[in-house]
Structure formats: C-alpha cells, structure tokens
N, C-alpha and C positions, 0 to 999 in steps of 0.2 A: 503549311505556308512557308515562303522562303523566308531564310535568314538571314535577311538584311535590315534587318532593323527598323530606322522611321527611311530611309531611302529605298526605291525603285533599283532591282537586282535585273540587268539586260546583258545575259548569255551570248556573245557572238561567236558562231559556229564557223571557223575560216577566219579568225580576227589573227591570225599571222599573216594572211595572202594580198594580195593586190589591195582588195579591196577594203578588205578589211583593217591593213594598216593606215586610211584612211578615215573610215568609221572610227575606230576605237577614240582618237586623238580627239572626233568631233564631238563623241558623247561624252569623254571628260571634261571638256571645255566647255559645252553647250547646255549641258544639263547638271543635274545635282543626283548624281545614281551610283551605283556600283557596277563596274563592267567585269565580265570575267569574256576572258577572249580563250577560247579553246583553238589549238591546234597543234601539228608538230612541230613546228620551228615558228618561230619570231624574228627571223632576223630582219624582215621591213619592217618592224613595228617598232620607229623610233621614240618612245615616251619618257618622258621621268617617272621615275617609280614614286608609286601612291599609295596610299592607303585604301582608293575606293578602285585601285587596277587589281586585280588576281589574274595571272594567267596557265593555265592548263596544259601543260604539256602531254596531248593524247590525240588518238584516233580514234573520234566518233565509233569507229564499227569492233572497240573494244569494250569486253564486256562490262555494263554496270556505269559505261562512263557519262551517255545519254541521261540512263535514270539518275544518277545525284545534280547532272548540270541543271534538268530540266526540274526539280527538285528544288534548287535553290534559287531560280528565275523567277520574277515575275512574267519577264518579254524574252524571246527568244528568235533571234537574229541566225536566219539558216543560210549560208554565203557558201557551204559548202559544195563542190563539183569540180569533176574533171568536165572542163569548160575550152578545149583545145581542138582546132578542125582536124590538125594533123593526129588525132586519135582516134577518132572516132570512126573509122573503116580499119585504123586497123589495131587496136584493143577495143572493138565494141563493147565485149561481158564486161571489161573491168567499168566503164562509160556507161553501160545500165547500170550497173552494182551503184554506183558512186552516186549517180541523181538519182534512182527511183530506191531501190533496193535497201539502201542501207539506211534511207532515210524513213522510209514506215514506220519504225519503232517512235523515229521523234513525232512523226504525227499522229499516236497515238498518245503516248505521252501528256502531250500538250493539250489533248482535247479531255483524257483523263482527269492531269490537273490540273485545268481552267488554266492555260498560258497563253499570253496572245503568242499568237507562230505569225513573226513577219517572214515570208518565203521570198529570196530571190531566184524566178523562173529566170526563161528568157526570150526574148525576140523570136528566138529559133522556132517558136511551139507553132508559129503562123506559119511557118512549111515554104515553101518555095513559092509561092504568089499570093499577093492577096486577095482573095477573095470574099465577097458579101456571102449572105448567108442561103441564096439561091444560085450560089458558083458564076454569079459575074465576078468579073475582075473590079478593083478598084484601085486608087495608088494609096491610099493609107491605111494604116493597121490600125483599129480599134479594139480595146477590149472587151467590147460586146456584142458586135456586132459580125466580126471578120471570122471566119471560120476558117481551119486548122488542116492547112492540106499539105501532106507527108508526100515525098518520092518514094517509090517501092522499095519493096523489104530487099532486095539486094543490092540496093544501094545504101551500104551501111553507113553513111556518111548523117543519116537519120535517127542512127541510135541517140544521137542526144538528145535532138528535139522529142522523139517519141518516149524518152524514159520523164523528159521535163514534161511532157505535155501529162504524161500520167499521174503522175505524180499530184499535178495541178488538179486533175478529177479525182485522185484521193482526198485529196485536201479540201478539194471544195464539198465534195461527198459528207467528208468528219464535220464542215463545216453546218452544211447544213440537215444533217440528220443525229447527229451525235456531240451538236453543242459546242465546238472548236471555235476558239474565237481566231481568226486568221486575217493577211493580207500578203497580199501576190502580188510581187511586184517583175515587173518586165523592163530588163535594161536593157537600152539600145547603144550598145557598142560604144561601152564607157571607156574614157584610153586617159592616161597620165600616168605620172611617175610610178615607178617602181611598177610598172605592169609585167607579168612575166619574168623571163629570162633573155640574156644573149648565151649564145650556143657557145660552147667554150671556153664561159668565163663562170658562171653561174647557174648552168646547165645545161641539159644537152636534148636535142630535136628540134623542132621546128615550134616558134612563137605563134603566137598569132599577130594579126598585120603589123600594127604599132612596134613592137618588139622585132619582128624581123626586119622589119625596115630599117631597123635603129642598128641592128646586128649587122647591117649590111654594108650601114654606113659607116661605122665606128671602124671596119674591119677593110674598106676602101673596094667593097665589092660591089654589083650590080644589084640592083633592086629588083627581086622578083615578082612579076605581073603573072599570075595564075589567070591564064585564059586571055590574057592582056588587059589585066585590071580594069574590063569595062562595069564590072559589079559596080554596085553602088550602097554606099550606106552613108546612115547621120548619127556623125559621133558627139558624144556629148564627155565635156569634161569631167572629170571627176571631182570637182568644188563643187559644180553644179547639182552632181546626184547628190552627194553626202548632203547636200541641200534638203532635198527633195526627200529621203529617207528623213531627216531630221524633224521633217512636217508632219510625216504620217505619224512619226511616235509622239508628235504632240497636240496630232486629233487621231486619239484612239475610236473615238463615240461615230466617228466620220467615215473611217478609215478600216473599220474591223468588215471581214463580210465582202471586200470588194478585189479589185483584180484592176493594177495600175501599169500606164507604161510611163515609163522614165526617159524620157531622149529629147532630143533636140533638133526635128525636122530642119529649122534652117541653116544646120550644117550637113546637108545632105552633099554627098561628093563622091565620084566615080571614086576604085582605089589604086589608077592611075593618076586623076588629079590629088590622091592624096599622096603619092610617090614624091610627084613635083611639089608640092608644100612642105613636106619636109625637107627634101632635097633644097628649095632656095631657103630653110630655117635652118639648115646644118650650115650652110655657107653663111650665113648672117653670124651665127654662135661662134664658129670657129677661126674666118675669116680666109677658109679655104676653098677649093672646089669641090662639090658632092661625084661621085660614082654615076653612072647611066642607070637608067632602067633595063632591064631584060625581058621579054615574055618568055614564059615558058608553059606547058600542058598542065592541066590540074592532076592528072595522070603521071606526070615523070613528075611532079613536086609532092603531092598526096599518097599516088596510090592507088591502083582500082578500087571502085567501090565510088569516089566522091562523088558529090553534087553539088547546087549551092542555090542560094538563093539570088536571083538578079538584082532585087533592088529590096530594102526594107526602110520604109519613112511611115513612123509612128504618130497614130493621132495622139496628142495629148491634152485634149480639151478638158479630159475627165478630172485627169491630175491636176490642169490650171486652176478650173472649176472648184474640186474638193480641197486642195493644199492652198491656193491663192500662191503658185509656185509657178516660175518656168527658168527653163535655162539658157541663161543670156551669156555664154564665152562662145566667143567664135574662134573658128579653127586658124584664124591670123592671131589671136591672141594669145589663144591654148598651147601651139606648138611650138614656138620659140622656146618658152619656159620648160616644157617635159623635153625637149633636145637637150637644152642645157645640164638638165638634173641627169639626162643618162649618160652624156661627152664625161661630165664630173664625177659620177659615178663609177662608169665603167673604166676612164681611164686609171683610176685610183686600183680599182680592182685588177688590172691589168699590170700595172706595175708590180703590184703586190706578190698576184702572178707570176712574174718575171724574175722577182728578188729571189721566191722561193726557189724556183726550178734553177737559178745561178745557185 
C-alpha cells in the first residue's frame, strides 16, 4: 500500500511542464493529499515548499523510477509526452518512444497495483476529420461515438496521434480485461501561462501556436499563418481544465472506466483570428503596435511529412453531464492576462540574457 499515511498520495508524471505547473499548485490548495511531481526540471513549478510537496527529479524511462512512484501512489496523473507539431515528422521514433513506448510499463503497473491511471490523451487520436462511426462527417468530436481517422503512414506528422491513440487501446484493453482502474482524458488545445518556450530565450525550435505567436511578438516579428491560419480550433483556458481534472479526482466512482474530452467549443476560432486577438492583446498590455501576420507553407515552416487537421470542436456533454463542469473563459478574457505573464516574463528573462552576455 502507499506510504502516505491517513492522506491520498497523487504521483504527477510531467508536474515540472506546462501543465503540470499548473495542476500541482491546484492539488495543494484544492485537496488534503500528498503530491509528488516527477520530472527533470521544475523551473515553472512556482510553489512554497511543503511538507505534503515531494519532487522527483528523474526520467520516467529510468530504471526502477516508475516502479517506486507508482508504488507509493494511490492516483497517478500521466501528463507526460512530447506534445509538439514541429516534432513529430521530423523526430518520429523519439514521439512514439515518449507516448506509447515508454509508457507501458506505467500501465502495467497501475493495473498491477490497483492505481487509478488518470491518462492525459489527446484531441489528435480523432485524426484529421470527424467522423461518426459509419464514416459520415460530423462537426463535433465525441468520445464515443466519433471514430479515429489517421492520414497515411508517410505522413509522419501522425506519429503522435497514432502512438496516443495506442496507447488509449492499451489502456482501455488493462482496463477492461485486467482490472485497471483508469480515466482518459482528451485536452482541446489548453493555452495559458507558462506554455512552452520562446526560441532564444528558454529554448530552441518551434512552439506550438500560443508560444510562437508570443515569440513573435516579443521579438517585433511577423506572425506565422502555416497554410494561412485558416485551421481552426477551440481553446480552452487552463483555470478552466485544472477545473475540470479537479472534478474527475473527486468522482472517482463516476469517473473510473470512462474517456473525457476537456475543451471549450465556444471558443472555437480560425488560427488567423487567433493571430489578430493576440495581436490587438499585445497592443492593449503594452500600449504599442503588434508586428503583421505572414503566411507561410506548412512545408517551408514544418517540414515534409505534415499534415493537420482542419477544424477540431469537441463534444463535451459527457464531461458536463458526469463532472457538472464546463469551461466558461473566453478567449477576450483569457489572453490579455497570459500576454501579460509572457511580456513580464520574457522581458525579465531577456534582460537577464543581455546582462550576462555583457
């Protein structure tokens, strides 16, 4: 049994990353537990040190480190993945390895020793259109209903969804043949503070949209339209999801067994119109003028090999329905505030930059 006493021990697997500097702050605050946050750096994970925080400095796919985490967990929070478009054509192996591969061991584990596994999937496992499950089209993603349709094996731009979607039929497999208590959850294109990187200051390649847009603008350049940002997605805040996860761990009896998506259709938005909302929220924060848009080929910004999906708007009736949850920030509210955390941020870090290299 874990060793945590009379409190609940929840493992966050990725609790230094995006997201998970997020999470951890919520389950201290929110619950009465023990959090152990594994991963290799911490540096967004701003908290006071606790006595119910432990954090792990390791890599899951070293040996021995799964078996003592999962070991001393009751819940186990898997947040881990290389989750990046700009990787996925062109480091595929490491992009399996990371979602499918290295993660079998923890879902064994967990189904070994009785752990609930909350798994964060993702959007992507619904493939390039939606479809019902006699291959009509439909405009919303459901998780039970919408079937799982991949672009071809040379367009490697699908190693992620095909290693997430795998993964998902392990998992559901442990679950329902081998006793795994689990829940799958699918995020729709969470964006707020501290997501990613900017290229040059904090790391190097290509973000994903939120992050490069930010990189773009911080640094007085043109905003990149891949294909000319007519894609479309519905972003949802990240107060909102840490919401939304918060529910599922406090209906376990609801919640084990099932496959959730997390987003927020009615901020559905081209990622041209999300160019221009950030662009008039940098000029509002800073009180200067934003940079143009650029279009450019997914091809000279990717790489042979991409693809993409055109539009992704998530049913989430299920979630409403089971959590008594939805997510009410709009994209006028949301992005003034994560503009301002990254202007504040990054210029800080930019100076710091500057001091050094003088």
């Amino acid at each position: 049994m874990p060793a945590s006493g009379s409190r609940s021990r929840i493992a966050v697997l990725g609790g230094g990353g995006f997201l998970g500097s997020h999470i951890v702050p919520a389950l201290l605050a929110r619950r009465d537990c023990v959090v152990e946050a594994v991963d290799l750096t911490f540096d967004k994970l701003a908290v006071p040190a606790s006595d119910r925080l432990v954090l792990t400095r390791a890599n899951i796919d070293e040996p021995g480190v799964l078996d003592k985490v999962v070991e001393r967990a009751d819940t186990v929070l898997s947040l881990t993945a290389l989750c990046n478009p700009a990787l996925y054509n062109k480091d595929p192996l490491a992009v399996i390895d990371a979602n499918y591969t290295d993660l079998v061991p923890l879902v064994k584990l967990c189904a070994k020793r009785g752990r609930w596994l909350l798994h964060f999937s993702t959007c992507e496992v619904y493939g390039v259109v939606a479809l019902d499950g006699a291959g009509q089209p439909t405009r919303t993603m459901n998780e039970d209903d919408t079937g799982l349709f991949l672009g071809p094996v040379h367009k490697e731009r699908w190693s992620y969804a095909a290693a997430k979607q795998l993964l998902e039929r392990l998992i559901w497999a442990y679950g329902n043949h081998a006793g795994l208590r689990f829940t799958i959850v699918r995020p729709f294109n969470v964006i707020g503070p501290r997501m990613d990187f900017v290229p040059g200051v904090d790391g190097e390649g290509i973000p994903r949209v939120l992050a490069n847009f930010m990189g773009a603008l911080l640094r007085g350049e043109s905003l990149p339209l891949v294909d000319g940002g007519h894609q479309r997605r519905s972003f949802i805040c990240v107060d909102d999801f840490v919401d939304g996860i918060l529910a599922i761990l406090e209906r376990p009896l609801v919640c084990q067994g099932q496959i959730l998506n997390l987003g927020a259709p009615d901020n559905d938005v081209s990622i041209r119109g999300l160019a221009e909302l950030m662009r008039a929220a940098y000029t509002m924060v800073t009180g200067t003028g934003a940079p143009p848009t650029q279009d450019v080929t997914a091809e000279d910004f990717y790489g042979a090999g991409y693809d993409d999906t055109r539009e992704r708007l998530p049913d989430v009736s299920k979630a409403t329905r089971l959590l008594n949850w939805t997510a009410r920030t709009t994209l006028a509210d949301m992005l003034p505030p994560i503009v301002a955390d990254y202007v504040a941020r990054y210029r800080s870090a930019r100076s710091r930059a500057a001091a050094g290299a003088a």
